[in-house]
Structure formats: structure tokens, C-alpha cells
N, C-alpha and C positions, 0 to 999 in steps of 0.2 A: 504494500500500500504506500502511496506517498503522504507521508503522514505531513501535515501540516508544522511548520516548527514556528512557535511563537513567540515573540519575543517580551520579555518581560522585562518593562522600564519600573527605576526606583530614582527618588530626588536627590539631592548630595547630601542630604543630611541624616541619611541612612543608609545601610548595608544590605538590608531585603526593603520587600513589600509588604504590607500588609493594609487589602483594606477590602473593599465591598464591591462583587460585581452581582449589578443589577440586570436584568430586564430590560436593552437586549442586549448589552453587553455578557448579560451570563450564559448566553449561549454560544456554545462553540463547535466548530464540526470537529474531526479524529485530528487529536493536535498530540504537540509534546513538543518540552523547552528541558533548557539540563538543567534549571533550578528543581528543588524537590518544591515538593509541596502541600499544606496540611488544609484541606477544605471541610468547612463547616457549611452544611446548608442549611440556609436561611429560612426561604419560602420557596413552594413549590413542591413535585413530586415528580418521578418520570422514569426513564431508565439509562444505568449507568454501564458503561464500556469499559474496563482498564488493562489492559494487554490485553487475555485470554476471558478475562472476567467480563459476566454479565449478568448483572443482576437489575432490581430494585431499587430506589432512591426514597429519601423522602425528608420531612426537616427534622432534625438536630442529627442527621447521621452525621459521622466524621470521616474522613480518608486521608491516610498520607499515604503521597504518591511519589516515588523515588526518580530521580531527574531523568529524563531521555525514555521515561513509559509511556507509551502512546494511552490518551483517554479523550473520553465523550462523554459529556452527560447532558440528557436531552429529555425533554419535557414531555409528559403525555399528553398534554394539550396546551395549542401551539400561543391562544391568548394566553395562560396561566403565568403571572409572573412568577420568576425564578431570582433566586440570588444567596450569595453566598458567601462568607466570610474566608478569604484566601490567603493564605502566607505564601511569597516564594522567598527561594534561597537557594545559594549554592555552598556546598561545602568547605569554599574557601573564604565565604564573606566575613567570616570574623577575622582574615587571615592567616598565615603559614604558621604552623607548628603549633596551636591549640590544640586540634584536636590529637595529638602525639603526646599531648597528657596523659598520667596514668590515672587523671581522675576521669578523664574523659574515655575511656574505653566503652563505655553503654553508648553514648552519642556515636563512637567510630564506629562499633558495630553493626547500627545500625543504617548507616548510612554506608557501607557497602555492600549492602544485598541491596537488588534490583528488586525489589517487591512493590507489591504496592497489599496496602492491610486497610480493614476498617476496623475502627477503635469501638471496642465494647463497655457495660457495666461503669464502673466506678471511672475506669479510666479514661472513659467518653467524658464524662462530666469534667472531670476536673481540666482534661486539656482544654473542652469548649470555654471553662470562666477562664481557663487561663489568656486563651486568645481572645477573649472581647475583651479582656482586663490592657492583652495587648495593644490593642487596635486604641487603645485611649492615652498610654503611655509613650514616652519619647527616649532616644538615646539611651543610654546605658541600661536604664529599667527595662528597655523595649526587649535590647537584645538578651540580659539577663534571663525574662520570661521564656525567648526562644530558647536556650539552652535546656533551663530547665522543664521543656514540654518533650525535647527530645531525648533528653535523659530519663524522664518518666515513660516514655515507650521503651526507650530501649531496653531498661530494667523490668517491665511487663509482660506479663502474658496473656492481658486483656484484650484481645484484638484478633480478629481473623485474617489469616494468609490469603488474600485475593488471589495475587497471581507472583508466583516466585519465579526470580530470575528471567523474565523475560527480556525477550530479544529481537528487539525490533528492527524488521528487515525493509522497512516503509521507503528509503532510499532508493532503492533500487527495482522499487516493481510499480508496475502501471497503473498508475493514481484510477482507473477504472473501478476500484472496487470499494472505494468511498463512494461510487454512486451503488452500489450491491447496495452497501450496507444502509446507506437512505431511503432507499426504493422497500429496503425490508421493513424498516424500523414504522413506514407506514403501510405495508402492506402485510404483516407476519398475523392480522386477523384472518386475513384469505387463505385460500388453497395456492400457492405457491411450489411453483414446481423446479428442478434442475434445468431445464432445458431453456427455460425462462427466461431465468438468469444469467446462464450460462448463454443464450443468445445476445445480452444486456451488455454482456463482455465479450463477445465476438466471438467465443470460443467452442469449443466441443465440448459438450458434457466432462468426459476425462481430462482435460485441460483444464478447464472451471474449476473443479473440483482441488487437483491439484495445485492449482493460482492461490486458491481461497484458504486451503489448509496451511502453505507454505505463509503466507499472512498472519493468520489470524491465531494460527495455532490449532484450528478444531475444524470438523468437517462444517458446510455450509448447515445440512439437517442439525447439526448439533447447536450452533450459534440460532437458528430459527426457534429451534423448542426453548434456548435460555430465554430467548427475548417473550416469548408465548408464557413461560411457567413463569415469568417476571409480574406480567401485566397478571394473570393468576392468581399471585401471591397479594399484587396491590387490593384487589378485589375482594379477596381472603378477609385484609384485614380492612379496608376500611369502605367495607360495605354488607347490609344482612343477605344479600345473593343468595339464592338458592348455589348450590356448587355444579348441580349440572348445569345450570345457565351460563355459570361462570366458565365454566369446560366447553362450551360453545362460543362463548364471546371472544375469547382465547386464543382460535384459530382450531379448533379441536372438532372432528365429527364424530370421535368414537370414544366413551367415557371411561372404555378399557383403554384406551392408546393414552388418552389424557391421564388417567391413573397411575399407569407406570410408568409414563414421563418424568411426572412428578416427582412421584416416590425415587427415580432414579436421579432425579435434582433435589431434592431437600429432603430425603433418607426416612420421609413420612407421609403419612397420605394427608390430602388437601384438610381433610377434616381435624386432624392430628392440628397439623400447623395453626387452621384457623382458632380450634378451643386456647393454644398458646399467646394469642392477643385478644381473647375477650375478658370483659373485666369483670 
């Protein structure tokens, strides 16, 4: 994919960014910049891309996302305002030789694995006050706060592994498949076929196939059901759906195909999941 690379400006009187993109600034197509970056979202809901990963969105999640990982995240309805509380940085903004501290080992650590994670439980909370505490502080307190949000991941196990180690090959292959993945992300309610898409890219079905996997990390059927069991889960939780409705709405005509979909993306059936967000 040719992944879009975006450049991330900061004033002289700081070393990162940190601040708020709104509505339409918060939406972005498949990008990636080699700052990392810890995103809180604001307002809004939709679905999120980040290397291999695809899931659900919605506000107070968290994500840090390690420099030069390709991500998307996009709205499920297109009026809906979105926005989001963003940090970038680079791993040398505080300068040479900090992080070769021996206090700083949790921060090194984690800052050289390519992951990208989303922060859970306790440890969601506390980095969110911490970056809106940041977002109002200046110089020395500002960066102090970064430090210590990435020292608290690094020393955590609050968080899920999105996608490890990824490697993005976006340079060098035929920006074509950023319109795949636009053409899907509105049409994965429909019947959707290979041949389709694979027309959409000029290619042979085996060609397409092989284009997409070599991309994306996953077969094209495998990326159509995360984005289908996504919109699924949204519905799950924030609505009383009957769940075969929702298994229809979905892109699903068969409630045994939708069931083991499921089950083989979130390790439980629809109804399992749903009793887990009612209150």
C-alpha cells in the first residue's frame, strides 16, 4: 500500500505535540509518520485500522501507536463528529543519551517494539488525566508528564497487543489498495465478492489476493469479517438489537456463518460479549 506519510509540525517552544484534532481535521485516510503516538478519543465512534488490526472504536479508548505503523480510524457515520486528544513524539525529542539511562529502561523498552496496544482498566484512566492534565501544562511539567505516561506503560500489563512488530511494506506497492480498503469500509454490509475487487485492482483473483495479503498482513475475506464482526460488536453494545438482526445488518446471511465468525474473532459468542456491557 502506499501508505500516506504525514507530517507532524510542533512550535519552538516544545519538543512534541500535543493537542486536539477535531472534525475534519480528525479524519485521516491509511497514514503513518515516525513520531509515536498516544491517542485518546474524544467524541465519536467508528472503526479503527493499525497495521494488521481491526477492530472497534469509540470515546475514552486509548492507543499508542509506535512511529512508522500504518493507521486509520474512521467514522461510522460520515456527519458524526470525531476528535481526539493526540501526542506525537519521537524518540529522540528529549535528546541523545536519556533514554540510555538505567532509570529509563521501561521507557527504552518500550519504544523499541513496533506494536501498536490499546490501554486497559486502571491504566487507561490514569494515562487519559494524565494527558489532559498535559495538554494544559507547559515546558518542563509538559515533558515530565510524557515521560512518566510512558514509563507507566512500559512497566504495565494493562493493555492489549494490537499488532506486534509490524512491517510496513506501503512504499513500494500500488497505492490501489487504499481505494480496496475505502470501497470496503463502505460497502462490507453487502455481498462482496473477490472478483470484484480484484477487478477494482486490475488484477486476477490470485494476484489480488496475493497484493492484499502481502499489504495488509491477512487475506482480503479475513480483513472483510474484522471490519463486519466490528460494526457487530458496536451494535452489541450500544444498542437493544435483537442479534439476529444485528447478524444481518452486519453483512451476514447465514447466522451459523455469523456465529462462528464471531466466536473465531472475540473467543465468545455474540450473546456472551453482549451480557459483558450490560449494566
Amino acid at each position: 500500500m502506499k501508505t500516506i506519510l504525514q507530517k507532524i509540525t510542533n512550535d519552538a517552544s516544545q519538543s512534541f505535540a500535543c493537542r486536539v484534532y477535531q472534525t475534519p481535521q480528525f479524519e485521516t485516510n491509511w497514514h503513518k509518520h515516525p513520531e509515536y503516538e498516544l491517542i485518546l478519543i474524544l467524541k465519536g465512534h467508528g472503526t479503527v485500522m493499525i497495521g494488521d488490526y481491526v477492530s472497534d472504536y469509540s470515546v475514552n479508548d486509548l492507543f499508542f501507536i509506535a512511529g512508522n505503523l500504518p493507521h486509520w480510524f474512521r467514522k461510522n457515520q460520515p456527519k458524526m463528529t470525531g476528535a481526539a486528544l493526540v501526542i506525537h513524539f519521537t524518540n529522540d525529542c528529549w535528546g541523545d543519551g536519556l533514554l540510555e539511562m538505567a532509570e529509563m529502561k521501561a521507557i527504552q523498552s518500550l519504544l523499541q517494539k513496533n506494536n501498536g496496544l490499546q490501554l486497559e482498566k486502571g491504566l487507561k484512566k490514569e494515562i487519559a488525566e494524565s494527558m489532559q492534565l498535559m495538554q494544559r501544562k507547559k515546558g518542563f511539567e509538559k515533558l515530565m508528564l510524557l515521560l512518566q505516561c510512558l514509563h507507566q506503560i512500559g512497566l504495565s500489563s494493562q493493555y492489549k497487543i494490537l499488532t506486534e512488530d509490524f512491517t510496513d511494506a506501503g512504499h513500494v506497492v500500488n497505492p490501489i489498495i487504499e481505494k480496496i480498503i475505502d470501497f470496503s469500509f463502505k460497502h462490507y454490509q453487502e455481498k462482496v465478492t473477490l472478483e470484484q475487487v480484484a477487478a477494482m485492482a486490475n488484477m486476477s483473483v490470485p494476484n489480488f489476493c496475493r497484493f492484499f495479503k502481502k499489504n495488509i498482513k491477512k487475506t482480503y475475506f479475513d480483513f472483510l469479517r474484522d471490519l463486519r464482526i466490528s460494526h457487530a460488536c458496536k451494535l452489541l453494545t450500544t444498542t437493544t438489537q435483537p442479534i439476529l438482526d444485528i447478524c444481518y445488518e452486519s453483512g451476514y446471511k447465514s447466522w451459523a456463518h455469523f456465529s462462528k465468525q464471531f466466536k473465531d474473532v472475540k473467543q465468545q459468542t455474540p450473546s456472551q460479549f453482549r451480557k459483558m456491557y450490560l449494566p
